[in-house]
GUBA-694815 format. One record per residue (C-alpha): residue number from 1; residue in three letters; x, y, z. Coordinates in steps of 0.1 Angstrom, whole numbers, plus 5000, padded with zeros to 4 digits. Each point is the difference from the previous one (the first is absolute). Layout:
REM residues N
<lumro nr="NUM" rest="ala" x="X" y="Y" z="Z"/>
...
//
This chain:
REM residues 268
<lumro nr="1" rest="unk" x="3030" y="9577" z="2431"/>
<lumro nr="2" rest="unk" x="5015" y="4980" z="5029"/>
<lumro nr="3" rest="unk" x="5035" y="4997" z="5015"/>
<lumro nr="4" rest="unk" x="5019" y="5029" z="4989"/>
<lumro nr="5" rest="unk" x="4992" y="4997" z="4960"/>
<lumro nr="6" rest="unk" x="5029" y="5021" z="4979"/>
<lumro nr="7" rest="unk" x="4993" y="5036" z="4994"/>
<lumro nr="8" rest="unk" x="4986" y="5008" z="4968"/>
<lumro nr="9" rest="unk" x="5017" y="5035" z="4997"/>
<lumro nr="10" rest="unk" x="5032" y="4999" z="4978"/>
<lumro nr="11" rest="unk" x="5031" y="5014" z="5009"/>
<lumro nr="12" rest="unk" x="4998" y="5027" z="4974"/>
<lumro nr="13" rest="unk" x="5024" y="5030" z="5007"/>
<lumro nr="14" rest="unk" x="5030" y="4967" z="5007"/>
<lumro nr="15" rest="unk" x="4991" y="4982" z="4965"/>
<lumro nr="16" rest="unk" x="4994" y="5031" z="4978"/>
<lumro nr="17" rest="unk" x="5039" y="5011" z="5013"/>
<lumro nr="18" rest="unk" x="5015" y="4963" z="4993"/>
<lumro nr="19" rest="unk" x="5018" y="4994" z="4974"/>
<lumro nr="20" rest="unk" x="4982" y="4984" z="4968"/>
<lumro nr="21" rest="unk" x="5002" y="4965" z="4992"/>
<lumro nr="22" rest="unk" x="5021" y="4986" z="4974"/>
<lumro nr="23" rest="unk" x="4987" y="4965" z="5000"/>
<lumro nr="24" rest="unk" x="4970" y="4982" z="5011"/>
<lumro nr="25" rest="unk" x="5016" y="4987" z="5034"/>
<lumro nr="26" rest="unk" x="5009" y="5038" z="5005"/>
<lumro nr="27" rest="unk" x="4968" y="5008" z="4999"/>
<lumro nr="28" rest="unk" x="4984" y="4975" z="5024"/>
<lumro nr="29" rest="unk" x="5028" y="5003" z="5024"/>
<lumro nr="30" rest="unk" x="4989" y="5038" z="5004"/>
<lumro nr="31" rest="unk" x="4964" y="4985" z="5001"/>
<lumro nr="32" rest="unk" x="5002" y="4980" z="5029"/>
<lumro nr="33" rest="unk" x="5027" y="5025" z="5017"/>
<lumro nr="34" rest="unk" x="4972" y="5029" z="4992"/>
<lumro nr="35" rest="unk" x="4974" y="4978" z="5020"/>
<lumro nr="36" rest="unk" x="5021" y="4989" z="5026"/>
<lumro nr="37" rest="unk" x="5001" y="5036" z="5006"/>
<lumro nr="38" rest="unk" x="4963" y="5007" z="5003"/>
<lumro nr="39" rest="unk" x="4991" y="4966" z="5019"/>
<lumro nr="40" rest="unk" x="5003" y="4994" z="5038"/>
<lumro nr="41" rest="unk" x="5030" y="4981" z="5008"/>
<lumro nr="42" rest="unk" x="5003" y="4965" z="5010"/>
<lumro nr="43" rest="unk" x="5000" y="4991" z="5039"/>
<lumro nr="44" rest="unk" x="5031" y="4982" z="5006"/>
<lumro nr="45" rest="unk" x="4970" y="4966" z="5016"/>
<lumro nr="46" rest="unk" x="4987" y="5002" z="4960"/>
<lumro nr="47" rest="unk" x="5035" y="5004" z="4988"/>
<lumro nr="48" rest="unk" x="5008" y="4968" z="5022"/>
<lumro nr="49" rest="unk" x="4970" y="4981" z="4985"/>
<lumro nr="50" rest="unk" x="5014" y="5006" z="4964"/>
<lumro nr="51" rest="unk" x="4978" y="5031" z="4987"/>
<lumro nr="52" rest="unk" x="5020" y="5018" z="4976"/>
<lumro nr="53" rest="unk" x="4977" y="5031" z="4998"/>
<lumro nr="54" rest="unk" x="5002" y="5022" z="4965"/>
<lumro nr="55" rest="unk" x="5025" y="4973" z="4979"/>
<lumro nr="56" rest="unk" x="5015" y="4989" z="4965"/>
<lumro nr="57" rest="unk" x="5014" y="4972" z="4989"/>
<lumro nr="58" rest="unk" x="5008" y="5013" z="4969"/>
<lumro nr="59" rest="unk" x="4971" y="5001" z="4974"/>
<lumro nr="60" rest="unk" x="4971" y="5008" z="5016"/>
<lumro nr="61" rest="unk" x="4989" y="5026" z="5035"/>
<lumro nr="62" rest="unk" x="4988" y="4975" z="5032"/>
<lumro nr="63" rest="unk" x="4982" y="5014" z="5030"/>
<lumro nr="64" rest="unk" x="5010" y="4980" z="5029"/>
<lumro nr="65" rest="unk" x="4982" y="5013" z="5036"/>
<lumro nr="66" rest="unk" x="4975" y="4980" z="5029"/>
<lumro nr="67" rest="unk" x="4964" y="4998" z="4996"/>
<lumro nr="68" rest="unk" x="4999" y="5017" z="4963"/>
<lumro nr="69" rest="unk" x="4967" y="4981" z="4972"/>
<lumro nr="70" rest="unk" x="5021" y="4990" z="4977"/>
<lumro nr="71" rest="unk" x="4988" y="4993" z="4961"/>
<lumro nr="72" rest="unk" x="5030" y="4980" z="4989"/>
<lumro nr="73" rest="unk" x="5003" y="4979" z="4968"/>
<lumro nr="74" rest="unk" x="5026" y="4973" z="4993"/>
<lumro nr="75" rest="unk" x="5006" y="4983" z="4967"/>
<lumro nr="76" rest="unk" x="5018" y="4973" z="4984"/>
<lumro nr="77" rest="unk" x="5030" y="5001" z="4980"/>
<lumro nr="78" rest="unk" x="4987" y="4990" z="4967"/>
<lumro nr="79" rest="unk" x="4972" y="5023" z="5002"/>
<lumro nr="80" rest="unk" x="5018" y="5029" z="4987"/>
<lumro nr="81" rest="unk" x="5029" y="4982" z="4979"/>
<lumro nr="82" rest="unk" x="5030" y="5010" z="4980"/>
<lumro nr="83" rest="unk" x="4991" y="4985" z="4970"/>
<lumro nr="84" rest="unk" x="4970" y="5023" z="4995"/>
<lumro nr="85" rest="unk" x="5017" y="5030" z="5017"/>
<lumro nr="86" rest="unk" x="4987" y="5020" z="4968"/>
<lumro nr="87" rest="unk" x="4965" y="4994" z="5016"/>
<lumro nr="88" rest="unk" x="5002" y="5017" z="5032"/>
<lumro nr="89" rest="unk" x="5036" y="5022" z="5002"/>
<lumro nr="90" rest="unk" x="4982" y="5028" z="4990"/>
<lumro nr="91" rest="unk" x="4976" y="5000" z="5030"/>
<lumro nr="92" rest="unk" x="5033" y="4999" z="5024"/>
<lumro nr="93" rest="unk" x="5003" y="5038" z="4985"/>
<lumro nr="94" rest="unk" x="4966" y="5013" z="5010"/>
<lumro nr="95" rest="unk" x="5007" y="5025" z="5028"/>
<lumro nr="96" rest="unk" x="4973" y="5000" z="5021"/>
<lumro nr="97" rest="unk" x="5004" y="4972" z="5024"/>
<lumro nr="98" rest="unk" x="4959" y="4994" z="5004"/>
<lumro nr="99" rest="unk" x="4996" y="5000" z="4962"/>
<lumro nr="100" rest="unk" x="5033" y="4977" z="4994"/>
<lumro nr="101" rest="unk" x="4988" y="4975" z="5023"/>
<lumro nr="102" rest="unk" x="4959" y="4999" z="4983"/>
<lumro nr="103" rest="unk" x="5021" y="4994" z="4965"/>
<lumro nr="104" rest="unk" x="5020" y="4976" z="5019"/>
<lumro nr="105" rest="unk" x="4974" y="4978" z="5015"/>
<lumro nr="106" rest="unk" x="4977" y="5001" z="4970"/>
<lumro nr="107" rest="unk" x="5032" y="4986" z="4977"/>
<lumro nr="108" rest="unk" x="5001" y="4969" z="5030"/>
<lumro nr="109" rest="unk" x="4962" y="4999" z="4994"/>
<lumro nr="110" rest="unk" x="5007" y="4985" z="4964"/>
<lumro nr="111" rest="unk" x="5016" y="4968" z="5016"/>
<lumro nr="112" rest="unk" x="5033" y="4998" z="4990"/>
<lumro nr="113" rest="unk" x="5022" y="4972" z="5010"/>
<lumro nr="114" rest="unk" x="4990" y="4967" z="5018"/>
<lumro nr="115" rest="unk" x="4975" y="5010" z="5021"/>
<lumro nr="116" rest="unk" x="5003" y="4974" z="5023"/>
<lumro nr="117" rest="unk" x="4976" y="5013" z="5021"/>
<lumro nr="118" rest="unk" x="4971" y="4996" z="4973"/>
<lumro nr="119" rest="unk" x="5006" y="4964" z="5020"/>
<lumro nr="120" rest="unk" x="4975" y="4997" z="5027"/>
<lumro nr="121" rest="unk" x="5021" y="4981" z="5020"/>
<lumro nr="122" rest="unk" x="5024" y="5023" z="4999"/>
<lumro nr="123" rest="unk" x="4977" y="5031" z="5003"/>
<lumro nr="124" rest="unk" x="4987" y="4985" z="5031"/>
<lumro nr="125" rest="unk" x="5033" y="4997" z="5018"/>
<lumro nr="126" rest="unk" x="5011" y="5041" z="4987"/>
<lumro nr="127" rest="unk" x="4965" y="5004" z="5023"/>
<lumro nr="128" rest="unk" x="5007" y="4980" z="5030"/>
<lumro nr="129" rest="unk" x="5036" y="5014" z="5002"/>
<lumro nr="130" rest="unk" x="4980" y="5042" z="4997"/>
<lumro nr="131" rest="unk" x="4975" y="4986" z="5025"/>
<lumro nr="132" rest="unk" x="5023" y="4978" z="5027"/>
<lumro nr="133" rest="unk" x="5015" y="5029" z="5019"/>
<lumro nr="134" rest="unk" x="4965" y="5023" z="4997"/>
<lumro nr="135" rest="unk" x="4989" y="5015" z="5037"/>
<lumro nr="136" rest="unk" x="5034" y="4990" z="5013"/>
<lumro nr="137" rest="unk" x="5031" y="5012" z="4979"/>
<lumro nr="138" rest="unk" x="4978" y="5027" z="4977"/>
<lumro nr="139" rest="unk" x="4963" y="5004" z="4993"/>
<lumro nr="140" rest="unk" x="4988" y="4994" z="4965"/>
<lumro nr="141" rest="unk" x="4979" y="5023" z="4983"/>
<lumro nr="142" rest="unk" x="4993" y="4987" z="4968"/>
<lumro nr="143" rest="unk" x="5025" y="4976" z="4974"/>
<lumro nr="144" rest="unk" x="4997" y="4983" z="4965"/>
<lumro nr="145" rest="unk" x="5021" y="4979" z="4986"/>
<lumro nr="146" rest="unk" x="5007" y="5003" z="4965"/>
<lumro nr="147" rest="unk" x="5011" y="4976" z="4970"/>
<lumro nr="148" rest="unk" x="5038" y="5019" z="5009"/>
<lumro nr="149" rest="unk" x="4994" y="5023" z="5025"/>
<lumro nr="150" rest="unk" x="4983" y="5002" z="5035"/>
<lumro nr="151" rest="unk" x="4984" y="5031" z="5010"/>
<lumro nr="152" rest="unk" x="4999" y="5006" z="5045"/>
<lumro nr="153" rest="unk" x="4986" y="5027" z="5019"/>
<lumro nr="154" rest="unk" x="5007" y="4995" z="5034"/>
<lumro nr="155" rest="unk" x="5010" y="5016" z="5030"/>
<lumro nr="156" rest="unk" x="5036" y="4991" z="5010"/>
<lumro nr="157" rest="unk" x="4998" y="5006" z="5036"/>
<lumro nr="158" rest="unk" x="5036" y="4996" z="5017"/>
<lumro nr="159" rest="unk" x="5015" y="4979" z="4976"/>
<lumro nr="160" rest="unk" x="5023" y="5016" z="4973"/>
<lumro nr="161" rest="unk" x="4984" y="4999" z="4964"/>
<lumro nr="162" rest="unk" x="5026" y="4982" z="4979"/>
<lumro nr="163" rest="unk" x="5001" y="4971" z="5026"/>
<lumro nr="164" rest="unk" x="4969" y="4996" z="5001"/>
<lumro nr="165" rest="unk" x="4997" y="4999" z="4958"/>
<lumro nr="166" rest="unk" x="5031" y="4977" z="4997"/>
<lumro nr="167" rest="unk" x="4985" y="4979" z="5023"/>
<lumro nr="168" rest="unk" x="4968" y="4996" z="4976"/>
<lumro nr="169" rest="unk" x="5025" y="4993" z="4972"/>
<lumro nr="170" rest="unk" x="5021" y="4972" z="5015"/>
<lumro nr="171" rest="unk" x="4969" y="4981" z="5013"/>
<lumro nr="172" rest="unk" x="4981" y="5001" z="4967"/>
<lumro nr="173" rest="unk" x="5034" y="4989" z="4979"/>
<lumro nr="174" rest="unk" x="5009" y="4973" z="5025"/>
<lumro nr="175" rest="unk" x="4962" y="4987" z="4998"/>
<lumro nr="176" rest="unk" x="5000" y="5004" z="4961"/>
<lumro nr="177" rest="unk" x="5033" y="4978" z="4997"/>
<lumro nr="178" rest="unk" x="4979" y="4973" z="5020"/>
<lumro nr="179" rest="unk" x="4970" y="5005" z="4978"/>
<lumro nr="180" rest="unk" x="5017" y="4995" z="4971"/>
<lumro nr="181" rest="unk" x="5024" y="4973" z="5012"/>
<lumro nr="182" rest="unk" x="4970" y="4977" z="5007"/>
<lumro nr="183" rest="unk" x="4984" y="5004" z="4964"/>
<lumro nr="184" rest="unk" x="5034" y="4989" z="4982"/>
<lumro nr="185" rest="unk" x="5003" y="4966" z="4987"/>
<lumro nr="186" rest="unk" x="5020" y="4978" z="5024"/>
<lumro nr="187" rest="unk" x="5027" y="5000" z="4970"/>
<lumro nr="188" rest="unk" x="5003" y="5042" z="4998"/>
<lumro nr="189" rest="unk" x="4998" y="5001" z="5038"/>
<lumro nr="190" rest="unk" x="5031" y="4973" z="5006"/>
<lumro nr="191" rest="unk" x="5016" y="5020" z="4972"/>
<lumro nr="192" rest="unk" x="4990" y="5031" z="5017"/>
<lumro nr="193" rest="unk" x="5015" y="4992" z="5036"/>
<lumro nr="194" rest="unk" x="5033" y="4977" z="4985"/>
<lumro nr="195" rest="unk" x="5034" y="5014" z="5021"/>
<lumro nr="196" rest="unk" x="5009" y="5003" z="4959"/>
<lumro nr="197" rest="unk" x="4975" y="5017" z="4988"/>
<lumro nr="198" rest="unk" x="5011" y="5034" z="4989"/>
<lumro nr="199" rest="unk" x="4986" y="5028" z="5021"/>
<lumro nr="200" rest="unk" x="4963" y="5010" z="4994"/>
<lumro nr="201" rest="unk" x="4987" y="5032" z="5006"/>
<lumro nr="202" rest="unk" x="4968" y="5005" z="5020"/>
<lumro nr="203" rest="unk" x="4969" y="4997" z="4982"/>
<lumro nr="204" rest="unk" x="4985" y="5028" z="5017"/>
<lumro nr="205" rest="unk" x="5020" y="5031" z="5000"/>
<lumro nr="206" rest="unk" x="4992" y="5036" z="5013"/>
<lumro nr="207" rest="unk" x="5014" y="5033" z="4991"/>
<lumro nr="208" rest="unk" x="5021" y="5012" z="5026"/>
<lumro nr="209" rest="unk" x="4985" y="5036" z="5002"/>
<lumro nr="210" rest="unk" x="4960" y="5009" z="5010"/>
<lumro nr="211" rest="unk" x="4982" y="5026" z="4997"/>
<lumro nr="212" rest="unk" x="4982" y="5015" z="5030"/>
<lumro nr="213" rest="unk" x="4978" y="5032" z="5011"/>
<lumro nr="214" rest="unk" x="4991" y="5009" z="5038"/>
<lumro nr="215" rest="unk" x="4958" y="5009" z="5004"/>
<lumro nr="216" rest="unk" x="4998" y="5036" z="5014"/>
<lumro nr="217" rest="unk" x="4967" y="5007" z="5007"/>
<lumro nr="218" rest="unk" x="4970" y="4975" z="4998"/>
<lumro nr="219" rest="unk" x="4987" y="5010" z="4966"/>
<lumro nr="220" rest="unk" x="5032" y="4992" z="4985"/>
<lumro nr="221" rest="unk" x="5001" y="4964" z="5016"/>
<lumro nr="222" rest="unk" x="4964" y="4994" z="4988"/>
<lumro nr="223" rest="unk" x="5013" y="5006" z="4964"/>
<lumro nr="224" rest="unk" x="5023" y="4977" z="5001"/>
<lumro nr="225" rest="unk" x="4985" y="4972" z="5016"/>
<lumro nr="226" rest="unk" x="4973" y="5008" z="4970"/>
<lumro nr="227" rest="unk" x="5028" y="4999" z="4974"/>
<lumro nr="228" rest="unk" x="5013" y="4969" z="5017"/>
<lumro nr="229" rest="unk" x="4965" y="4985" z="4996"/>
<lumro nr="230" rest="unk" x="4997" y="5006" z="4964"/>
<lumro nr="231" rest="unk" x="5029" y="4988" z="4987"/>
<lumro nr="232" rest="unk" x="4987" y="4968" z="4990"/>
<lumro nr="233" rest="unk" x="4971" y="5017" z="4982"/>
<lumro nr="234" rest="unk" x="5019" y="5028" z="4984"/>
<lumro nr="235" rest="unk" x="5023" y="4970" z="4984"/>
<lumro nr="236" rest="unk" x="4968" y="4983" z="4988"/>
<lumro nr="237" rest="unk" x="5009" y="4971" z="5023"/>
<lumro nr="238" rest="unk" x="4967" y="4998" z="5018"/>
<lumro nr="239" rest="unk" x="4964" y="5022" z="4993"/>
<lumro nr="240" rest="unk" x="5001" y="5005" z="5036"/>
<lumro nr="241" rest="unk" x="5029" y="5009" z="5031"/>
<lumro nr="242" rest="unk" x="4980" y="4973" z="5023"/>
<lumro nr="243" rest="unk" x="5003" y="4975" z="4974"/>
<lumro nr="244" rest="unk" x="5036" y="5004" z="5000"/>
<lumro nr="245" rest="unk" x="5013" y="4969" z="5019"/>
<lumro nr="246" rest="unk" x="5030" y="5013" z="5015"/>
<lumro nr="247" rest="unk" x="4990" y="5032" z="5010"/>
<lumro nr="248" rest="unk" x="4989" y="5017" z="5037"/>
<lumro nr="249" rest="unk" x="4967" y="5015" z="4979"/>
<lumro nr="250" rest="unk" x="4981" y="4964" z="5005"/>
<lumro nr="251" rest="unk" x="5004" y="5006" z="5037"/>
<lumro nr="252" rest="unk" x="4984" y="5034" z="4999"/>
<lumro nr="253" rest="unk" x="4968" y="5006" z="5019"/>
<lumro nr="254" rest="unk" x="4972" y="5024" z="4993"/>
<lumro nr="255" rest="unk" x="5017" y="5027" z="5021"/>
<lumro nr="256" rest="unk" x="5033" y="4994" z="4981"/>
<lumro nr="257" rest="unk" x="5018" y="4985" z="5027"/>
<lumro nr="258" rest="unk" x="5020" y="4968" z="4997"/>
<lumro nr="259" rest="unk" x="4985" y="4967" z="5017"/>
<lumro nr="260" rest="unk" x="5023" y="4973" z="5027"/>
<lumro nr="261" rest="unk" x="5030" y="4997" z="4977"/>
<lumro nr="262" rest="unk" x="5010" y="4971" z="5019"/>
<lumro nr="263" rest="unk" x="4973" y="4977" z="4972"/>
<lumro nr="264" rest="unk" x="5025" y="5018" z="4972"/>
<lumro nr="265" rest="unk" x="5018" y="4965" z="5003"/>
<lumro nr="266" rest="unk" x="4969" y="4976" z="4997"/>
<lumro nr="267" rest="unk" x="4981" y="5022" z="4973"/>
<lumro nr="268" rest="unk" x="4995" y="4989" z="4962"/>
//
């Protein structure tokens, strides 16, 4: 693994002496603190372009270091909602963090909430925003974008991860509101933009938190562009990953390798 990738060995003697948690934020605050404590620290140049290294912002464990594959997987609000909290709360209590997030992402598989990007338009710009940046800010690896959720594995390079993903985010909601904007009626729309007009919420909201896992060794990262590849299929979406519109398995050539990304814009 390039660039100084976080150790794998667990602080064990420090987090076997630590107090037990009492509550769930107990217990990923001694998380992250256990793995800060078995990772490489942060230079003070990748401190000063924003990496955060070993992290938490308070529900879920973020690794945050230079030139680490990332398999990251952002979601939007309404794709795990309140209203049917009965559906998935249960998975939130599954302890093992690879098994949680499988239950996880095959509950966003059913389709829940508005999908927007089941809209081609709107699929299209969620891929132009993943392939902008590729070969200059980070190098892609594989993607799919989702009904609700967008799956990436790329390689961050020397910009911090959760920059990088909230820049992703803002671009596709801005574009959406365009989208969208353009399809109402002239009525809605003047409705829509009056200085009276009560305050709308965005169409096209994302869940604050994501969920992401650094590639340690090659075989790991082939997984996982494979899983990213099948998603479509595995949701009964598409027979076939190439078939898959939005998805970096049409680009794949006999030798697995991803063609000029730069058509990714132009393609059907």
């Amino acid at each position: 693994m390039t660039g100084g990738a976080p150790s794998s060995c667990s602080a064990r003697s420090n987090y076997f002496t630590m107090t037990p948690p009492r509550t769930k934020r107990e217990h990923l605050k001694q998380l992250v603190s256990g793995k800060n404590e078995s990772s490489r620290r942060l230079t003070d140049e990748e401190r000063k372009l924003g990496f955060l290294g070993w992290h938490e912002r308070g529900y879920l464990p973020h690794c945050d270091f230079p030139d680490l594959v990332q398999f990251v997987t952002f979601r939007f609000h309404d794709s795990m909602p309140a209203s049917r909290r009965g559906e998935w709360e249960h998975l939130l209590e599954i302890e093992n963090v690879k098994d949680k997030r499988q239950k996880l992402e095959e509950y966003l598989d059913k389709g829940v909430g508005k999908c927007l990007l089941r809209q081609p338009a709107i699929a299209r710009l969620a891929e132009n925003a993943l392939t902008h940046f590729h070969d200059g800010r980070y190098e892609l690896r594989a993607w799919c974008i989702m009904p609700n959720h967008v799956h990436v594995l790329f390689n961050v390079r020397q910009t911090p991860l959760g920059k990088t993903i909230q820049s992703w985010k803002r671009f596709i909601a801005t574009g959406a509101e365009e989208t969208l904007a353009e399809r109402r009626s002239p009525t809605r729309h003047e409705q829509a933009t009056s200085i009276n007009a009560p305050a709308r919420r965005a169409a096209l909201q994302w869940q604050r938190e994501y969920w992401d896992t650094f590639m340690r060794d090659t075989d790991q990262e082939q997984k996982a562009v494979a899983y990213i590849e099948n998603n479509p299929v595995k949701a009964r979406l598409c027979p076939a990953p190439e078939d898959w519109s939005f998805s970096s398995a049409r680009f794949r050539d006999k030798y697995r390798g991803l063609n000029d990304l730069k058509k990714v814009a132009y393609a059907g």
